[in-house]
N, CA and C of each residue as an Amber inpcrd file, in Angstrom:
protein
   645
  42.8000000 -13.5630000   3.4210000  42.0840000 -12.7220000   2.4470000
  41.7050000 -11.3950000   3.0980000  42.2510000 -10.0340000   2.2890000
  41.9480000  -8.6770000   3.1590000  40.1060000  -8.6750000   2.4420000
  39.8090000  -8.1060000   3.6040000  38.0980000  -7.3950000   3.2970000
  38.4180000  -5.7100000   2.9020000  37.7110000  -5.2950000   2.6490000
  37.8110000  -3.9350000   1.8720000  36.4390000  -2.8990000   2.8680000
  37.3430000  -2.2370000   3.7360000  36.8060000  -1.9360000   4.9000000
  35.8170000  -0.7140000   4.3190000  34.0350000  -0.5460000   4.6270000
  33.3250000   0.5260000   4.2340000  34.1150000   1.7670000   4.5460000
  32.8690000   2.4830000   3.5370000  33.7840000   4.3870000   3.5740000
  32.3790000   4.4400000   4.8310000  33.0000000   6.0110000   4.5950000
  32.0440000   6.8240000   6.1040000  31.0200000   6.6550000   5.3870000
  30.0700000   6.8800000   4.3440000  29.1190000   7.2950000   3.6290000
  28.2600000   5.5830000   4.1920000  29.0910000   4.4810000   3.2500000
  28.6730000   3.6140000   3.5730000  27.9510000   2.8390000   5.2900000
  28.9040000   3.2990000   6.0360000  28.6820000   2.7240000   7.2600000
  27.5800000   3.8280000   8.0750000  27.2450000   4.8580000   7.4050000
  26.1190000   5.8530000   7.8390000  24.9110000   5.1470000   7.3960000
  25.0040000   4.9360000   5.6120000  23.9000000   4.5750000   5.4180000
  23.5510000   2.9480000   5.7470000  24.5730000   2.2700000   6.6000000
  24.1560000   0.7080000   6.9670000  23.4390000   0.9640000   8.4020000
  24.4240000   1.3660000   9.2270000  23.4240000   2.3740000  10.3100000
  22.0970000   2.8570000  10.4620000  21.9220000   3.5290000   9.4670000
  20.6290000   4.1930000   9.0180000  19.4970000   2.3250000   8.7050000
  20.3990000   2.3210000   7.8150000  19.1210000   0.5600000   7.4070000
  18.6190000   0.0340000   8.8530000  19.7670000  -0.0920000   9.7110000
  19.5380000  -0.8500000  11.2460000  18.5150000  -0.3300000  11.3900000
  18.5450000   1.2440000  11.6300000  17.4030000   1.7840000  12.7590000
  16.3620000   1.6260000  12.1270000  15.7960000   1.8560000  10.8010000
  14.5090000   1.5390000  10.2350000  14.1110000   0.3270000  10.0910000
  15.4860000  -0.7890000  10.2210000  14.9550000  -1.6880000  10.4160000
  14.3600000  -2.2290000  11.4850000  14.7220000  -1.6440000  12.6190000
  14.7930000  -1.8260000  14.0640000  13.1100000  -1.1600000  14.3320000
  13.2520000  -0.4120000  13.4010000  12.0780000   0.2340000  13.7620000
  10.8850000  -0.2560000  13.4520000  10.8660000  -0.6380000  12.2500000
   9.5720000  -1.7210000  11.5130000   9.6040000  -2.8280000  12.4750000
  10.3990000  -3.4110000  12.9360000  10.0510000  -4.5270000  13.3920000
   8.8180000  -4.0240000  14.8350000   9.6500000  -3.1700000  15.5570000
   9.3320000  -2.8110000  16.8650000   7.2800000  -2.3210000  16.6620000
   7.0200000  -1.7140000  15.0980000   6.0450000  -1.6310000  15.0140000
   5.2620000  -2.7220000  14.0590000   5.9060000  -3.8200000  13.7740000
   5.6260000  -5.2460000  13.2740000   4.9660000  -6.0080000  14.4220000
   5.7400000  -5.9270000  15.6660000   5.3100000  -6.7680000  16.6570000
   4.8390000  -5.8720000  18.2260000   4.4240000  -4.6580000  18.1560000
   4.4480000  -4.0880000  19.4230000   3.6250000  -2.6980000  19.4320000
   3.5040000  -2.3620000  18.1180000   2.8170000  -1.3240000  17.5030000
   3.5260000   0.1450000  18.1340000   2.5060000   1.3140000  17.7450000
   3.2850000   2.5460000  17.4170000   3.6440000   3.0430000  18.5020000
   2.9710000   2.8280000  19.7880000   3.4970000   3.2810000  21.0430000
   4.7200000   2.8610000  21.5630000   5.1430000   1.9440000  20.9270000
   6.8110000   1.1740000  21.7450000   7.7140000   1.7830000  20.7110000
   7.3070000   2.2170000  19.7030000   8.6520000   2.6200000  18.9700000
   8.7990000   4.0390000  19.5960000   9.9420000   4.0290000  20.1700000
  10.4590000   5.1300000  21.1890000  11.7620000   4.7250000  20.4250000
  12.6270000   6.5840000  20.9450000  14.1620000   6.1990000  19.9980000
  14.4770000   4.8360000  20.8990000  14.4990000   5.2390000  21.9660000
  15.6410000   4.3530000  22.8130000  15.6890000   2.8470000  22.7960000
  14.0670000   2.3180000  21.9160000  13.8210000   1.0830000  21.9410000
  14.4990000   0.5340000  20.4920000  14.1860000   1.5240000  19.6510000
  14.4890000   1.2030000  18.2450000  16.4010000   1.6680000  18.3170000
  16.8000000   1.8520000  18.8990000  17.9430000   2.3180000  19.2080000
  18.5510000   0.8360000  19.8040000  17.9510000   0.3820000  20.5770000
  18.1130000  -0.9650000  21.2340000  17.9780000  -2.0440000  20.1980000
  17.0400000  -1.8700000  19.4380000  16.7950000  -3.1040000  18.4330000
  17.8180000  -3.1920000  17.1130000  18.3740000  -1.9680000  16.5360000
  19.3510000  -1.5320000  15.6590000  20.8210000  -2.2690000  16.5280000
  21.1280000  -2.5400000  17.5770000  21.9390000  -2.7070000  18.0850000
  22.9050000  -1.3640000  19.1100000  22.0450000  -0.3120000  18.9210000
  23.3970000   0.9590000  19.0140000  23.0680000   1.5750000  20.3510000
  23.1280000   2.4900000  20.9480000  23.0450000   3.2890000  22.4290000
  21.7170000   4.2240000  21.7950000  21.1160000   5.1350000  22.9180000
  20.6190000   5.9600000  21.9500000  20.9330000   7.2630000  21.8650000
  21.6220000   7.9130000  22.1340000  22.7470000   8.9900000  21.5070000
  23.1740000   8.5550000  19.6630000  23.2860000   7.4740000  19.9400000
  23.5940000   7.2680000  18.4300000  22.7050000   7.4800000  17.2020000
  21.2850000   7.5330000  17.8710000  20.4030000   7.3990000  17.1890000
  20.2180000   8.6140000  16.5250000  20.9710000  10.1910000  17.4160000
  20.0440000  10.8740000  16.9970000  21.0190000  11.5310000  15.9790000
  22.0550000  10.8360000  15.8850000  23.7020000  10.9930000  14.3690000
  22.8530000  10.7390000  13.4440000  22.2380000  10.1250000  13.4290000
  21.2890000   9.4380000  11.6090000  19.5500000  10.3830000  11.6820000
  18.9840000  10.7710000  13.0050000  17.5410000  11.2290000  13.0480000
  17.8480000  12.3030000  13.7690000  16.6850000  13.0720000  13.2570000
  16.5050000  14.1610000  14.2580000  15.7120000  13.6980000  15.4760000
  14.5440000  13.0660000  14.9260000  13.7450000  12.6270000  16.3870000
  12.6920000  11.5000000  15.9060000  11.7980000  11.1130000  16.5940000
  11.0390000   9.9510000  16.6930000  10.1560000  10.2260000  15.1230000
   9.7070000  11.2600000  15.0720000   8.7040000  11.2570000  14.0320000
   9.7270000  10.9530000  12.7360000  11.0020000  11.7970000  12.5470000
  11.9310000  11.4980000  11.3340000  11.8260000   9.9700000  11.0520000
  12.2920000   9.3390000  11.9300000  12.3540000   7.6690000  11.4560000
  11.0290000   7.1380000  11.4410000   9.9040000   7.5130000  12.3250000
   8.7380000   7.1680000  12.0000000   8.5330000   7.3330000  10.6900000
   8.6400000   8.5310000   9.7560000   8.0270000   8.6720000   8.5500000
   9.2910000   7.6950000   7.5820000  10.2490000   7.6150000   7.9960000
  11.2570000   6.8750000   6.7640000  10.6480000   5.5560000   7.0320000
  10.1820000   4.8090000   7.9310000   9.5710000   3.6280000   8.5450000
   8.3450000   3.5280000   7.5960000   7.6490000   4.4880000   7.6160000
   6.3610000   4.6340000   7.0820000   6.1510000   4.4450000   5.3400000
   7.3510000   5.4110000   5.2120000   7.4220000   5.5150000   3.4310000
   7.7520000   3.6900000   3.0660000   8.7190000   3.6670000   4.3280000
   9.2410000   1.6940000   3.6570000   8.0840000   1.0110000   3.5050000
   7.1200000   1.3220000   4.6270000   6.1300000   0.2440000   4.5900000
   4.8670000   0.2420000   3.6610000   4.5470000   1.7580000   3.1300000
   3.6230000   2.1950000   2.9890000   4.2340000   1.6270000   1.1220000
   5.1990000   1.8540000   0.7570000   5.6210000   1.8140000  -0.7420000
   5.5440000   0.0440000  -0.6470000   5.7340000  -0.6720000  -0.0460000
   5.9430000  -2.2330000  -0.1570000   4.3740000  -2.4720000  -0.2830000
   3.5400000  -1.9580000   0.4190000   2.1620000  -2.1980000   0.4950000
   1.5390000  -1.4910000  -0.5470000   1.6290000  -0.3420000  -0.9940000
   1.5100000  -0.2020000  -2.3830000   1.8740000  -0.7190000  -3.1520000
   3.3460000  -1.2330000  -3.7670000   3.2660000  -1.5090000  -4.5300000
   3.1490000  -3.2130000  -4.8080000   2.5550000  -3.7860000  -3.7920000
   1.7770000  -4.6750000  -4.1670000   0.4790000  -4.7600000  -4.9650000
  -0.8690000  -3.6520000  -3.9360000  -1.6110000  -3.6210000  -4.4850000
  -1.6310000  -2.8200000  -6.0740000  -0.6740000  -1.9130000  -6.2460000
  -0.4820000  -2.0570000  -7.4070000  -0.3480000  -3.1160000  -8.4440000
   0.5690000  -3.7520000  -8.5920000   1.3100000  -4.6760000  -9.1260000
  -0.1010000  -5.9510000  -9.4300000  -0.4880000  -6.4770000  -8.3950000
  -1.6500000  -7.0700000  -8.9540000  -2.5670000  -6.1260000  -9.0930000
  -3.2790000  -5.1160000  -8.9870000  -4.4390000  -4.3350000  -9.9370000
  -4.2310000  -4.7870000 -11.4670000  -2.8540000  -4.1370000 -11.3250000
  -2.0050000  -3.6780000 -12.8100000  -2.3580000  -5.2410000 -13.9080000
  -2.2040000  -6.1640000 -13.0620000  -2.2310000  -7.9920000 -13.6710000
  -3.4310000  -8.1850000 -14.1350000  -4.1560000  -7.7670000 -14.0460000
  -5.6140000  -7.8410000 -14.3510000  -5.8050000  -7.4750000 -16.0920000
  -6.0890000  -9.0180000 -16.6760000  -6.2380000  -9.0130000 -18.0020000
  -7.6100000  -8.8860000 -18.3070000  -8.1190000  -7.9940000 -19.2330000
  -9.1530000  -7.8760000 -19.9330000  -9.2520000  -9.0880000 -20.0890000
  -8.5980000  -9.8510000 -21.4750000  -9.1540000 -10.8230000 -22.3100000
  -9.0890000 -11.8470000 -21.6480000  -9.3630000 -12.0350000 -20.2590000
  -9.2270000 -13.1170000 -19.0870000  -9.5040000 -12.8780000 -17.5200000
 -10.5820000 -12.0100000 -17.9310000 -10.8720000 -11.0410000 -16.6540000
 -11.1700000 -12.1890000 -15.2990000 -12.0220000 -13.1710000 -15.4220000
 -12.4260000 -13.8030000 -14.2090000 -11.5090000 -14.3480000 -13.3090000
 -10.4060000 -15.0310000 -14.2610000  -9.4590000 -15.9990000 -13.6810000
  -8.8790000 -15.1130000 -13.1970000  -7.8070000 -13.9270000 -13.8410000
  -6.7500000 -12.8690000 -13.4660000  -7.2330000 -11.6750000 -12.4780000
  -8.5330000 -11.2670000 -11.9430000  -9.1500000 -10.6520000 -11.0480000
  -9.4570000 -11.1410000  -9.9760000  -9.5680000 -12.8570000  -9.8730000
  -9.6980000 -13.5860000  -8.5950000  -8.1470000 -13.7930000  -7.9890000
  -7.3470000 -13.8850000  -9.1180000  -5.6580000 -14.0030000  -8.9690000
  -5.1720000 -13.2120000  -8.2960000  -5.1740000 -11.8710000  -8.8400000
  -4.9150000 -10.6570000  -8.4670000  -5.1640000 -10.2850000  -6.9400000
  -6.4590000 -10.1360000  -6.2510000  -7.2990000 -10.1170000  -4.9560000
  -6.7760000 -11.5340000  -4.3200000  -6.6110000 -12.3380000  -4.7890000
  -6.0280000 -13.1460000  -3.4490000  -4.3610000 -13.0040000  -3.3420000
  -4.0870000 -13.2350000  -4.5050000  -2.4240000 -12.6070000  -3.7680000
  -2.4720000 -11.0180000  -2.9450000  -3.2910000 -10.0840000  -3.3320000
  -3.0920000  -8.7110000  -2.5820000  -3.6240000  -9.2510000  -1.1560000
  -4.9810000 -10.3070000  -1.0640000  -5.0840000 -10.2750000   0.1910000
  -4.1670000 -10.9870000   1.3810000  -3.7320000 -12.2140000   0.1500000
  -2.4270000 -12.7820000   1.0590000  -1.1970000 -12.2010000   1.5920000
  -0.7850000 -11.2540000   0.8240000   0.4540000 -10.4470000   1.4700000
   0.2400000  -9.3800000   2.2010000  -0.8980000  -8.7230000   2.0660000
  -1.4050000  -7.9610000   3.3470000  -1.2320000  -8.9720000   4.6860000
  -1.9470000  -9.8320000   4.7330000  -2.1530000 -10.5150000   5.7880000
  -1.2010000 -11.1430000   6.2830000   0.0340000 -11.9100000   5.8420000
   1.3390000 -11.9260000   6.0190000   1.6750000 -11.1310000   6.8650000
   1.4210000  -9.6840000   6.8440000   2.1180000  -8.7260000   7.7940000
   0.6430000  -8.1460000   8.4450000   0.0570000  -8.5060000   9.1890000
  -0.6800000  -8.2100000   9.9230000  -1.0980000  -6.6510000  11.0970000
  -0.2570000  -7.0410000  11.3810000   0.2720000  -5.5820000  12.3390000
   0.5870000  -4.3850000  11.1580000   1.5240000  -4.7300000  10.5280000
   1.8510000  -3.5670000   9.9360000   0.4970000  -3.0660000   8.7920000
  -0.1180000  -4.0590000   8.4500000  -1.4600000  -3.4890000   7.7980000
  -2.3950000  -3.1720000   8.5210000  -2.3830000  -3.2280000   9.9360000
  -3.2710000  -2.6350000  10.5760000  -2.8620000  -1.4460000  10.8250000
  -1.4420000  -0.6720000  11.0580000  -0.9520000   0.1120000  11.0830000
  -1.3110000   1.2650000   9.6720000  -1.3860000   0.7740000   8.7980000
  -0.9600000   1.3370000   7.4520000  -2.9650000   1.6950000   7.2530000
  -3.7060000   0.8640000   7.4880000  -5.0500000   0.9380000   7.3170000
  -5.4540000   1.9910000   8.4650000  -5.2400000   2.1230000   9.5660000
  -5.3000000   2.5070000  10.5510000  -4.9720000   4.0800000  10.2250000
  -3.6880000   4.4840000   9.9210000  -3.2220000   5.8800000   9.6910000
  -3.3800000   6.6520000   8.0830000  -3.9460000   5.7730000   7.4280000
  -3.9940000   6.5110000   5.6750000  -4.3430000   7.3580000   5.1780000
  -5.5980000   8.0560000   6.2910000  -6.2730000   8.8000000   6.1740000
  -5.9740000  10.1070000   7.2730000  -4.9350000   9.9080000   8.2820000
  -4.6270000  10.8690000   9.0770000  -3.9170000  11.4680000   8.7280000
  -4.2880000  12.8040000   8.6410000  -3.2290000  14.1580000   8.4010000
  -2.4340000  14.5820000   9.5270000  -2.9420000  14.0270000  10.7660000
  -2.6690000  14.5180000  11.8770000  -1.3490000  13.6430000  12.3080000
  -1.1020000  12.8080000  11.8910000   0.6480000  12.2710000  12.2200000
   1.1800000  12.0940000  10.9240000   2.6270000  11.4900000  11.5180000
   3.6390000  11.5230000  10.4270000   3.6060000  10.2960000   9.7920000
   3.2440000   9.2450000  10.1530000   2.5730000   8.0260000   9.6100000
   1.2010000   8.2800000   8.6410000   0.2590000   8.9260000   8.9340000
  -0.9290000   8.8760000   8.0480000  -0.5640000   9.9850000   7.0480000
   0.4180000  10.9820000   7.1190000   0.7430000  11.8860000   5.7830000
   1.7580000  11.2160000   5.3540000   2.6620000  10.0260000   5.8320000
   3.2120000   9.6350000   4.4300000   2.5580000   8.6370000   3.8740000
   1.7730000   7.9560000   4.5230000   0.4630000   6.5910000   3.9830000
  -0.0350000   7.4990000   2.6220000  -0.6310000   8.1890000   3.1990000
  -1.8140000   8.9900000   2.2500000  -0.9550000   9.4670000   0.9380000
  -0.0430000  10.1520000   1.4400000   0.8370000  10.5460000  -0.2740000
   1.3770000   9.0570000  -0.8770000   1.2610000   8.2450000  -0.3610000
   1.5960000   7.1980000  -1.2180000   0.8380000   6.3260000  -1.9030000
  -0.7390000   6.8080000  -1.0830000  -1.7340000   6.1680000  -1.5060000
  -2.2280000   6.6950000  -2.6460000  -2.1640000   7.8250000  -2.2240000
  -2.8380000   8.8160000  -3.5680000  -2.0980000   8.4670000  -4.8670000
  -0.6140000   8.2060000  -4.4330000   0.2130000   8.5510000  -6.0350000
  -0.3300000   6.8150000  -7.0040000  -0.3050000   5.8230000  -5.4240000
  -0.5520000   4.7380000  -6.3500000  -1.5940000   4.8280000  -7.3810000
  -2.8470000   5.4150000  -6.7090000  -3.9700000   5.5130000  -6.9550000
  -4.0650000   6.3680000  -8.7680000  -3.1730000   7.0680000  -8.6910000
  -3.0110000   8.0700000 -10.3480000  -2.3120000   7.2740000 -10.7550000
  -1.4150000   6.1340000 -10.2490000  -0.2230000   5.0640000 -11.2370000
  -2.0100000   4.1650000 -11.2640000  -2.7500000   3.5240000 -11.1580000
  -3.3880000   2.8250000 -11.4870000  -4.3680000   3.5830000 -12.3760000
  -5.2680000   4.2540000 -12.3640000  -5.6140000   5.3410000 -13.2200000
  -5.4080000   5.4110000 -14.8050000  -3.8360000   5.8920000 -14.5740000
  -2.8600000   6.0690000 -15.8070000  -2.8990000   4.6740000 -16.3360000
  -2.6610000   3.5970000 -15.6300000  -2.8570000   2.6770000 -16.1560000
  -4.5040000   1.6510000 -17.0380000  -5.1700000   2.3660000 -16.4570000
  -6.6810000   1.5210000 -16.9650000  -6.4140000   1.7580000 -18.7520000
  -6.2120000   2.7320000 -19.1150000  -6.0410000   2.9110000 -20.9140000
  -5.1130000   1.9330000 -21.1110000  -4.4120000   0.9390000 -20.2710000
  -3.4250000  -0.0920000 -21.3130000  -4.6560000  -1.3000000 -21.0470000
  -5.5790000  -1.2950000 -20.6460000  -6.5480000  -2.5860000 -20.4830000
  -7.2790000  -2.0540000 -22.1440000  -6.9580000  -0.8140000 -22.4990000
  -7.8030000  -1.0200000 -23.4520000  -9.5280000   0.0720000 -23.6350000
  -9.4230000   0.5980000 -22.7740000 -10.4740000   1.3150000 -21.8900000
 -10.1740000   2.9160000 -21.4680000 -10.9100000   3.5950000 -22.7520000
 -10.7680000   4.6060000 -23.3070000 -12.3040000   5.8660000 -22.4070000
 -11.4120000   5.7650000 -21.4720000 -12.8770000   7.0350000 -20.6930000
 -11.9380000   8.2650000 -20.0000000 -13.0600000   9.3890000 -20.3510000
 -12.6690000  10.6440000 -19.1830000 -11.5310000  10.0350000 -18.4470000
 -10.4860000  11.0840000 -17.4220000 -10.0300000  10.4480000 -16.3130000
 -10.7310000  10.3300000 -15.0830000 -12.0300000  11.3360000 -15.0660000
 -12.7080000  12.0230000 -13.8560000 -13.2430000  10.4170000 -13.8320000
 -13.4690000   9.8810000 -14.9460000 -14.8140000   8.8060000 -14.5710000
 -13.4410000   7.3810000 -14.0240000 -12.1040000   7.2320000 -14.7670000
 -11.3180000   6.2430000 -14.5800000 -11.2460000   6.5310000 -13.0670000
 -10.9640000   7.7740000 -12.7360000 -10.1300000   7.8650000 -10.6420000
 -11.4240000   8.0760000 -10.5140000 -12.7600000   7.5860000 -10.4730000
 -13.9480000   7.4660000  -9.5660000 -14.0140000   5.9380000 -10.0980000
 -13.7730000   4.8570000 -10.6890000 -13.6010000   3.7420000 -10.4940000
 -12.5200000   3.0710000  -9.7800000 -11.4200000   3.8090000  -9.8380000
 -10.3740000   3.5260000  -9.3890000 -10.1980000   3.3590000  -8.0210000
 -10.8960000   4.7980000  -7.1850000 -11.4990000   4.6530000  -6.0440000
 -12.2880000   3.8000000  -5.1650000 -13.3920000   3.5790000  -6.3430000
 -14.0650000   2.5080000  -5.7520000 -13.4350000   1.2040000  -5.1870000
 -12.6730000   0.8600000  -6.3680000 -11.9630000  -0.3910000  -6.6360000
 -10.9070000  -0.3370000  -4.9810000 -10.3290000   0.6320000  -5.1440000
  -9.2240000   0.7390000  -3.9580000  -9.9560000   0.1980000  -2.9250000
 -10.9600000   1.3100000  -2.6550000 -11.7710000   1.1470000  -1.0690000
 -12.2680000  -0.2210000  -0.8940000 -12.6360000  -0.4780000  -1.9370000
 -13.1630000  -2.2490000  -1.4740000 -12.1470000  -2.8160000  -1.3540000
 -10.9730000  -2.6700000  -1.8180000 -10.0070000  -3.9140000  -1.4570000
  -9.8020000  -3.4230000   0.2340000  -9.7350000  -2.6800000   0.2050000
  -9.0470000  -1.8980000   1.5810000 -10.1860000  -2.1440000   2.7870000
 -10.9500000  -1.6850000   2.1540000 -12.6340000  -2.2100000   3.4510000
 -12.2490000  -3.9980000   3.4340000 -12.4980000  -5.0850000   2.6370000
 -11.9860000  -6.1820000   3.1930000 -10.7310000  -6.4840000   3.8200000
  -9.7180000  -5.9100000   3.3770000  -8.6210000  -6.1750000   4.5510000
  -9.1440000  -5.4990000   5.9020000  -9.0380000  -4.7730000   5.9500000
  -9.7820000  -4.1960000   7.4500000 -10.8810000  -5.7390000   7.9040000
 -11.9970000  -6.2070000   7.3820000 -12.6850000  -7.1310000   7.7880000
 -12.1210000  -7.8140000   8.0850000 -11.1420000  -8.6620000   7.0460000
 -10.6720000 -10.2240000   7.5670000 -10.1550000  -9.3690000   9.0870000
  -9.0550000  -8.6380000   9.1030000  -8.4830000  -8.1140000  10.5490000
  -8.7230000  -8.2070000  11.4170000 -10.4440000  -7.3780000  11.2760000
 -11.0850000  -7.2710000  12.9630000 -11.8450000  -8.5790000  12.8030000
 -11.6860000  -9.8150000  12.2300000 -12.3940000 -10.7560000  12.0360000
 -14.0220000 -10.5460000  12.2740000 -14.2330000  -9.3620000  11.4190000
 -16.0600000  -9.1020000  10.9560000 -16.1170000 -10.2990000   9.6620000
 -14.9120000 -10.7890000   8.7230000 -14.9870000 -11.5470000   7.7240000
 -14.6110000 -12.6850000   8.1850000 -14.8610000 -13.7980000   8.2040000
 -13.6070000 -15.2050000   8.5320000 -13.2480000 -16.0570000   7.5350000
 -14.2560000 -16.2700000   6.2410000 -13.9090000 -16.9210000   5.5280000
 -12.7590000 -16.2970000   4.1050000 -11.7430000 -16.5760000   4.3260000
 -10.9640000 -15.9000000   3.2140000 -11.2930000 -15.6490000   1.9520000
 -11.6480000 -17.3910000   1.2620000 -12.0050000 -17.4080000  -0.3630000
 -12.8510000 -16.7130000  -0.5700000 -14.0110000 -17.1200000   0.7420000
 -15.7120000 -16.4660000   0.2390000 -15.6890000 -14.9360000   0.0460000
 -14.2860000 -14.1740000   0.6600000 -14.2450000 -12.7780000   0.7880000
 -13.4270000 -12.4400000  -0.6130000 -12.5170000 -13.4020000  -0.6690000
 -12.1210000 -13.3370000  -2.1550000 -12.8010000 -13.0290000  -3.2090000
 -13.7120000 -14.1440000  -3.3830000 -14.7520000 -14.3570000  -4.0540000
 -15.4670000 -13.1550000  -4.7300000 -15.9790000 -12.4990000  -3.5100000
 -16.9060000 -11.2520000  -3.3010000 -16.1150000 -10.1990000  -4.0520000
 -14.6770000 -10.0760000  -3.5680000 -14.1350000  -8.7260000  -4.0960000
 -14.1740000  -8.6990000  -5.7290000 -13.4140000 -10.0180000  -5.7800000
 -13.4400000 -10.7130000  -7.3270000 -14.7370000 -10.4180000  -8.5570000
 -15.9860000 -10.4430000  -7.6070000 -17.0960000 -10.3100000  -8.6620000
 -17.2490000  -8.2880000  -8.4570000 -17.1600000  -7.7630000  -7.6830000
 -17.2560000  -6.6160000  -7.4340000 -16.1590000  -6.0280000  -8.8570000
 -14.8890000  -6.3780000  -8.3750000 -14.3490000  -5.5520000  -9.5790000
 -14.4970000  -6.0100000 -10.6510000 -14.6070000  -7.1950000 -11.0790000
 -15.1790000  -7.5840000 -12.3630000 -16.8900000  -6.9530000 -12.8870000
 -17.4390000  -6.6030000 -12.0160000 -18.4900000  -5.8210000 -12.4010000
 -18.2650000  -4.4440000 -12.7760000 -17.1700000  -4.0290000 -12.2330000
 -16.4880000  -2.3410000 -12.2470000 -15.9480000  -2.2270000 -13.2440000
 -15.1640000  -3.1410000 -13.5490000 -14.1200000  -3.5830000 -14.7750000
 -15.4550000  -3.6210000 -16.6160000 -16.5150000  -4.1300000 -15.7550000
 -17.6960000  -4.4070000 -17.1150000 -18.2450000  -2.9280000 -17.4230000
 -18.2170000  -2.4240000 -16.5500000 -19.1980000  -1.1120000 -15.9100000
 -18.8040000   0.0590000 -16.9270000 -17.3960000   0.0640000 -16.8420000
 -15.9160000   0.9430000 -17.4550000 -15.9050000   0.9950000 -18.4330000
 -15.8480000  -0.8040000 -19.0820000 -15.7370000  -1.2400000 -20.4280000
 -16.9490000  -0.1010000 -21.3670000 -17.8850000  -0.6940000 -20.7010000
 -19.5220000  -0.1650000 -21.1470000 -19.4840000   1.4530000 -21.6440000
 -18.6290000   2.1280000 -20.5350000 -18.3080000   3.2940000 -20.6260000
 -17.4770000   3.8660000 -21.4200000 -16.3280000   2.8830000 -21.5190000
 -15.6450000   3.0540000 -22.4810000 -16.4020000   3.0520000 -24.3800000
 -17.0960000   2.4020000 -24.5950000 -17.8520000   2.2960000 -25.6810000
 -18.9130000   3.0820000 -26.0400000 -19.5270000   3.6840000 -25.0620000
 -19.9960000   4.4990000 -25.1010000 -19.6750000   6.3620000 -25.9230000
 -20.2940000   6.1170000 -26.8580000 -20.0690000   8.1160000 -28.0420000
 -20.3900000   8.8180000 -26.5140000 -19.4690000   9.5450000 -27.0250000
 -19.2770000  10.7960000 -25.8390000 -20.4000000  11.6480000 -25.7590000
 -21.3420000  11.5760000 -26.7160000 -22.2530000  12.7890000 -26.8050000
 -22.9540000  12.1000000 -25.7460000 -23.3480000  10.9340000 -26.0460000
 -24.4500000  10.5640000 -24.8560000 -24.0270000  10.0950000 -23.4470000
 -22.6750000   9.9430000 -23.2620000 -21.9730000  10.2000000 -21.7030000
 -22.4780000  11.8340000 -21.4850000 -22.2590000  12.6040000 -22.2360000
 -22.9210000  14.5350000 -21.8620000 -24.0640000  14.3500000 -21.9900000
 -24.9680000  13.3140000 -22.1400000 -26.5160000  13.8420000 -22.1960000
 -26.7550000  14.0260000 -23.4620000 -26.2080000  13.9440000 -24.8700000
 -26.3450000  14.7470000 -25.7080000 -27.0140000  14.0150000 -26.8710000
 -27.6560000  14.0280000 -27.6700000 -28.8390000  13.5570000 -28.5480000
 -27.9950000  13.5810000 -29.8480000
């Protein structure tokens, strides 16, 4: 049986997969100081001359590394925010927060990585964290009006915020093990946004005149 041998295009961009893959791992298990070309060059399988046919330099694949990791980790915590049913808020908000906290924690390293740089402008890891954080952050936003929940946007992305940072402040806890008990941290986040989620509602119902102060 003949195989149907890749084009150039193809075998660039399988190449390319290696090294980012090579590369996540190297900062999966060894963190950001070992990913050097020559290591991730080593882990891809290739020399490192080869490396620099697909990158310009360490920070290039750092940030393609970053966007992979940073979009998988978004769009988790997306994806369960997003699950979160009004007309079943308790059950589907405790649901939601423990699967986000379970697959964070799954990858350990790399969420310490990703928590660690989100907020740094100053590398190429914390400016692609942060633009990805932000965009999730307006995809969840945009989303609160399909729960049903009709407010300003100023007031939706200052709940939205909130909501983020607490999930994000407990992953950080369980991490540096300041938290140990999982559920009980579950638990906690669970009643927090369900209070945020009531808070909103409230707001949402609320005549606009008297959100302005107005008589």
């Amino acid at each position: 049986m003949q195989t149907s041998r890749l084009t150039r295009r193809e075998s660039t961009e399988l190449t390319r997969r290696r090294l980012i893959d090579g590369a996540i791992d190297i900062l999966r298990h060894e963190g950001v100081a070992a990913a050097t070309t020559g290591r991730i060059a080593s882990a891809a399988g290739l020399k490192q001359p080869s490396f620099y046919v697909h990158f310009a330099d360490r920070d290039e694949i750092l940030h393609a590394a970053a966007v992979e990791i940073g979009q998988r980790m978004i769009e988790t915590l997306q994806r369960e925010l997003s699950r979160i049913d009004a007309a079943d808020a308790r059950r589907s908000i405790r649901a939601a927060h423990a699967a986000i906290v379970d697959a964070f924690l799954a990858e350990p390293e790399l969420t310490r990585i990703f928590l660690r740089h989100r907020a740094d402008d100053g590398t190429v890891l914390g400016r692609a964290f942060r633009r990805q954080l932000d965009q999730a952050r307006g995809q969840i936003v945009d989303s609160v009006s399909r729960h049903g929940i009709a407010v300003p946007r100023q007031t939706a992305e200052a709940y939205v915020e909130l909501m983020v940072a607490a999930v994000l402040g407990l992953l950080e806890g369980l991490l540096d093990g300041r938290l140990t008990d999982r559920a009980t941290s579950v638990d906690a986040i669970a009643r927090v946004t369900a209070a945020m989620m009531h808070s909103l509602s409230k707001a949402s119902s609320t005549p606009s005149r008297e959100r302005r102060g107005g008589k």
